[in-house]
N, C-alpha and C positions, 0 to 999 in steps of 0.2 A: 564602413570600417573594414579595413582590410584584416583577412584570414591571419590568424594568430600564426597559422605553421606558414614557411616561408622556404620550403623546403622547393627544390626544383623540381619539379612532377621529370625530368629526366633524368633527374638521379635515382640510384637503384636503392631501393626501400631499406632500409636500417636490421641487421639484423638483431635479433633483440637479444640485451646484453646483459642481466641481471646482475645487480652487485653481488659482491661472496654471502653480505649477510641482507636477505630481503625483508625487506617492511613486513610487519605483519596487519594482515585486514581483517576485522574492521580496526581503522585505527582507533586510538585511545585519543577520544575527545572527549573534552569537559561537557556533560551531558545536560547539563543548562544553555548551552549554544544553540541557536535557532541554525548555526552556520557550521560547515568544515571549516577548520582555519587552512589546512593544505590543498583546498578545493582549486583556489584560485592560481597559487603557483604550480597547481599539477597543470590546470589549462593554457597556462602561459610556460611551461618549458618545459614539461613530461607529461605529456597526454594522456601518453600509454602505457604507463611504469607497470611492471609487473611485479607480484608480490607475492607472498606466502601465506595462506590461509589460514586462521585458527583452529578450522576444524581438520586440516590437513591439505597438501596438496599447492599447487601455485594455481596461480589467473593473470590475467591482465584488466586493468581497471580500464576506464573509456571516459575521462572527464567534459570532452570539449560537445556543445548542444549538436553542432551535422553528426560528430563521429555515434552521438548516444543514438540518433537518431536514425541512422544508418543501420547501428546494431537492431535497432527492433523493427525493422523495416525488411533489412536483406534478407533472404531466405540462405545465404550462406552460414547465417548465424542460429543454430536450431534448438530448440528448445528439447527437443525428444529424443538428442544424443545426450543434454546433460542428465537425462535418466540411465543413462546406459552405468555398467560396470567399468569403475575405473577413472569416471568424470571427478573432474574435483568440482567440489560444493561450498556452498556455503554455513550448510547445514550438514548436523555429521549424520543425517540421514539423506537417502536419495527421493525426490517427487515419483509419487506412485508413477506410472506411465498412463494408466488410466484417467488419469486428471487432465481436465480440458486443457490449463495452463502449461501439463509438459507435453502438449501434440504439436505435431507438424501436420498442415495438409495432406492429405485430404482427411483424414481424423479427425482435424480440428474442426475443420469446415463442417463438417456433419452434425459435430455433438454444437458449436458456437448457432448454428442457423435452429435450432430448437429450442435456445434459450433466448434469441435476439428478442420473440415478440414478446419475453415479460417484461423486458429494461430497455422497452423504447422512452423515449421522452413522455411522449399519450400515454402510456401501461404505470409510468411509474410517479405519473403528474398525479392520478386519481388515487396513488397510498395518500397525499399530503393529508387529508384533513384527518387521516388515520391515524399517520405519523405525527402531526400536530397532539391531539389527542392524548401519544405516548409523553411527549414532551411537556404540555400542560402538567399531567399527573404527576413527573417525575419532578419538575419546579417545584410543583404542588408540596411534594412530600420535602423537600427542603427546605421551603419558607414554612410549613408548619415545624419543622425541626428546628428550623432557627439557626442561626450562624454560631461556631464557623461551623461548616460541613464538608464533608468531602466530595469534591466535582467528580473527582473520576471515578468513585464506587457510586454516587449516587443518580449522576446524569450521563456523561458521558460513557461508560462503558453497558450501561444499559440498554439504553436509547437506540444502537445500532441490533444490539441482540432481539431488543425485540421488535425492531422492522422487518430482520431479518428473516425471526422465526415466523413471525404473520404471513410472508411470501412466499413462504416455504410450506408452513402448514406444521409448524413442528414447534411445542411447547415446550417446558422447561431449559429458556433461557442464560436460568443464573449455574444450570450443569453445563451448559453449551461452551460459557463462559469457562471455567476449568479445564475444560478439555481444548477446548482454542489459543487458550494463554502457551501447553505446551507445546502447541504445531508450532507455534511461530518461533520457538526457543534456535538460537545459536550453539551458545556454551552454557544456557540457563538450564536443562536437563538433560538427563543422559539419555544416550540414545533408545536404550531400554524403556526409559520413561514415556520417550517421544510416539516408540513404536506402541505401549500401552495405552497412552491416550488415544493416540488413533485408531484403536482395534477397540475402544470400549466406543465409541463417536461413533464408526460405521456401526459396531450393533446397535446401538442405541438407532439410529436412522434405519437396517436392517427393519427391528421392529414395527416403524410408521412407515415402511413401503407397505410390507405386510397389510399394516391395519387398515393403508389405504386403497390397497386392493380389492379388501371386503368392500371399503365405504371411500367411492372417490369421492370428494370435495372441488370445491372451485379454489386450489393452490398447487403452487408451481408444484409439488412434489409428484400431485394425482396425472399434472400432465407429461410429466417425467415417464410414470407409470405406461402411460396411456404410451408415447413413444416408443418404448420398450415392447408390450405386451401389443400393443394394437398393428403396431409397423415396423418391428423389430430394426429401431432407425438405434437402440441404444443397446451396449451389453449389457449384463446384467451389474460386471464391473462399474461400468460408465453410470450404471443408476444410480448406483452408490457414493460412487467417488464425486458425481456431480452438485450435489447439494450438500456434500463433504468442501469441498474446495468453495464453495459458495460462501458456505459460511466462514470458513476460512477468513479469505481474502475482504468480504465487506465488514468483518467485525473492526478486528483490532486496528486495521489503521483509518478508520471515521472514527472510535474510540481516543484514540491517540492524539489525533489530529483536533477533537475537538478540546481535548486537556491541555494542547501546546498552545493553542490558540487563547485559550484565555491567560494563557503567559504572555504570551507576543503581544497581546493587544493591552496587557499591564503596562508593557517595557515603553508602549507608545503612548503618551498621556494623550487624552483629549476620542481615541480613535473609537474606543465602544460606543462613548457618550455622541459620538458624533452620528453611530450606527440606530440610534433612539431616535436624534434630531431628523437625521436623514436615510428612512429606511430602505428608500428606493437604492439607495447605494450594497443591499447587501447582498444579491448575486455577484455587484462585482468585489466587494469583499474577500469573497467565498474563493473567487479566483486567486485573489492576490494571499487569501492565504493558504491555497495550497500554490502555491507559486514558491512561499516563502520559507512557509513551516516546514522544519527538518522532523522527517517523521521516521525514516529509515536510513539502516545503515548504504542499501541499494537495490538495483531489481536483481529479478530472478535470471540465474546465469543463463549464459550461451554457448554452447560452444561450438568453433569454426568447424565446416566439414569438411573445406578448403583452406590451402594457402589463403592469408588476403591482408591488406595492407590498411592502417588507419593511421592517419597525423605522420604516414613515416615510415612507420612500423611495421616489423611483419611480424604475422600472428600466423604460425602453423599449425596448418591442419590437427584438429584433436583438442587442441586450447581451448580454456575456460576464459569464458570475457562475462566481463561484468560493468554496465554501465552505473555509475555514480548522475544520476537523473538530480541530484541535487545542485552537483553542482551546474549540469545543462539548463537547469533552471538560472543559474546565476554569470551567463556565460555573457561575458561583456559586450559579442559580437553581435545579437540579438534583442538584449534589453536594456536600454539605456538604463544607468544607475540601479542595477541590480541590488544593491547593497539596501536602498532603501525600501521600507516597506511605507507601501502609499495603496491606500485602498481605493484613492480614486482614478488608479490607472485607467484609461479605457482601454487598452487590450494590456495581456500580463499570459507572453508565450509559456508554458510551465509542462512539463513530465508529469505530473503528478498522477495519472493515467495509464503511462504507458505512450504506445502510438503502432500503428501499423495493425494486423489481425488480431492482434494478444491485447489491444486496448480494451481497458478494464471494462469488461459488460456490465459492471455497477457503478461506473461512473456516475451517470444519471439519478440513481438511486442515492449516491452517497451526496450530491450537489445538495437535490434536497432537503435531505437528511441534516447538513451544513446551515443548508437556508434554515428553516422551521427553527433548526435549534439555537441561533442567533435572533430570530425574531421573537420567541419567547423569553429568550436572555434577558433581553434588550426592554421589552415590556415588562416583564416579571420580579426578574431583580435586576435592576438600573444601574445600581452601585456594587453589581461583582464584579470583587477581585481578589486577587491570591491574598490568602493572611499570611503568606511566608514568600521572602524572596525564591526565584526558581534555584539558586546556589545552595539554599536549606533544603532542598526536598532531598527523599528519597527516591535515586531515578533506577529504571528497570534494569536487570544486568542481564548477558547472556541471549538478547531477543535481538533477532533483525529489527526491530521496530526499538522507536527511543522518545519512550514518556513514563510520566512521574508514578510512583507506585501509589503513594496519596495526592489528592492536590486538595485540600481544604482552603476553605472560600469565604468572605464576608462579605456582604452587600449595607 
């Protein structure tokens, strides 16, 4: 299929032209949509629209799968400037600089190769029958409750906090939860709010470095420790903010993602029940539904350190870019019939990760995490489904992430 932009590679790059009144991102979509509806005509005739931020500030979006791909790949695209003062954000706060997520090499490379060997495929294969475990008792507790219940306080939003906390080495889960709901906030708290959750989260973690200092253990936190203190491979910063940003990032979107999923798979008659008849089908599942499921509004910005051009466009030096990974997921050039969801794809290219240095270090984790909680679905309660269309629910406001604040369930 040939390249959407059609542009002469010897014509001089477009300078970018912003109308008087710019869009505002994220846009307002109907938050029952699995889809952007302006996804598909940004990739087909404004690639690169630039727009006006809610929390302040312009960017450029990045809809088309080479240019998203491109951005998280090129090192001209840096994550450790959009910490800087002055960057626009997405958030009306800025990412600590201490988080592994806003480094550039060789920072990154240092603090990334110390967490590589607990989220290899081997290291995070042997949580299953843990994670299984979690998932059993959490079934457990809502088929004893009886229908309808609520998925996403009772299984889904659980289930990740507590794989998490087990890998970490760090208890009380349902406070983790609290304080995670306001990191991931847009316009959902004020920045006051955002900077208090965060400052009571690292004390909180503060405390079980401490205590694991006294008393190592066999979890990620004591080897954390042990980096820091043994071979001063971390700062003291980086100790913090490391199992900070951890839990972060692997709570709320496998949360999420698990609540959208039992929508999507509503919207599809026949596809859960099909996941029961035919279980060997549900890693590839798992793909196609993060392939599919709209989970956020987009990734974490970039911004150019250079001049440099995408679909056209030039993007000068200093600029905030932000890839739309959703709609790279649905990029016609790449996936035949994107629009459909079919869990028997045998390959289903998807963002849903990232790609390049910054690819999610708990991918692997959250796959699992995916798997287990579809195989117990699927055995346990056979006949869940939403007891309310996704258009009745009440959905989240104010958060880069986008799912339902209840989702209650009948089997």
């Amino acid at each position: 299929m040939p390249r959407l932009n059609s542009r002469n590679p010897a014509d001089p790059p477009r300078e970018p032209m912003p109308p008087p009144d710019l869009p505002v991102f994220p846009f307002h979509t109907p938050d029952e949509l699995d889809h952007e509806p302006i996804h598909a005509t940004l990739r087909r005739s404004d690639p690169v629209p630039r727009v006006r931020l809610a929390s302040g500030g312009e960017a450029f979006l990045v809809a088309r799968y080479e240019d998203v791909k491109r951005v998280y790949v090129d090192r001209v695209f840096s994550r450790a400037a959009a910490t800087q003062p002055g960057a626009a954000t997405l958030r009306p706060t800025r990412m600590n600089p201490h988080v592994v997520v806003s480094m550039d090499p060789p920072d990154h490379t240092r603090v990334r190769r110390l967490l590589n060997h607990a989220f290899t495929p081997r290291a995070v294969e042997r949580m299953r029958p843990r994670v299984q475990d979690m998932a059993s008792e959490l079934a457990g507790k809502m088929i004893a409750q009886g229908p309808p219940a609520d998925f996403a306080a009772m299984f889904a939003e659980p289930l990740p906090a507590m794989a998490l906390s087990a890998l970490l080495g760090v208890p009380d889960h349902e406070q983790l939860r609290t304080w995670m709901d306001a990191a991931m906030s847009i316009t959902a708290h004020t920045p006051d709010q955002m900077r208090s959750a965060a400052q009571e989260m690292l004390e909180y973690l503060a405390r079980h470095v401490a205590a694991r200092r006294a008393d190592p253990r066999q979890d990620l936190l004591s080897a954390l420790i042990e980096a820091r203190d043994g071979s001063d491979r971390l700062s003291e910063a980086e100790l913090l903010y490391t199992p900070y940003i951890l839990l972060i990032g692997g709570y709320e979107t496998t949360a999420t993602l698990l609540a959208n999923s039992v929508l999507t798979l509503d919207r599809h008659p026949g596809q859960f029940a099909m996941l029961g008849e035919r279980p060997e089908l549900i890693p590839q599942a798992v793909e196609e539904l993060l392939r599919y499921v709209r989970i956020s509004r987009a990734s974490l910005e970039r911004v150019a350190i250079e001049d440099v051009e995408l679909s056209g466009v030039r993007i000068p030096k200093g600029s905030t870019v932000i890839m739309l990974k959703y709609s790279a997921n649905r990029d016609e050039s790449v996936i035949d019939d994107p629009d459909r969801f079919d869990m028997t794809r045998e390959t289903a290219p998807h963002m849903a990760f990232g790609m390049g240095i910054h690819h999610c270090i708990g991918a692997a984790l959250a796959r699992l995490e995916l798997e287990v909680a579809l195989e117990t679905l699927v055995s346990r309660l056979p006949g869940l489904r939403p007891a309310r269309p996704a258009r009745e629910l009440t959905w989240k406001s104010g958060l880069i992430t986008r799912g339902p604040v209840e989702l209650p369930v009948v089997w």
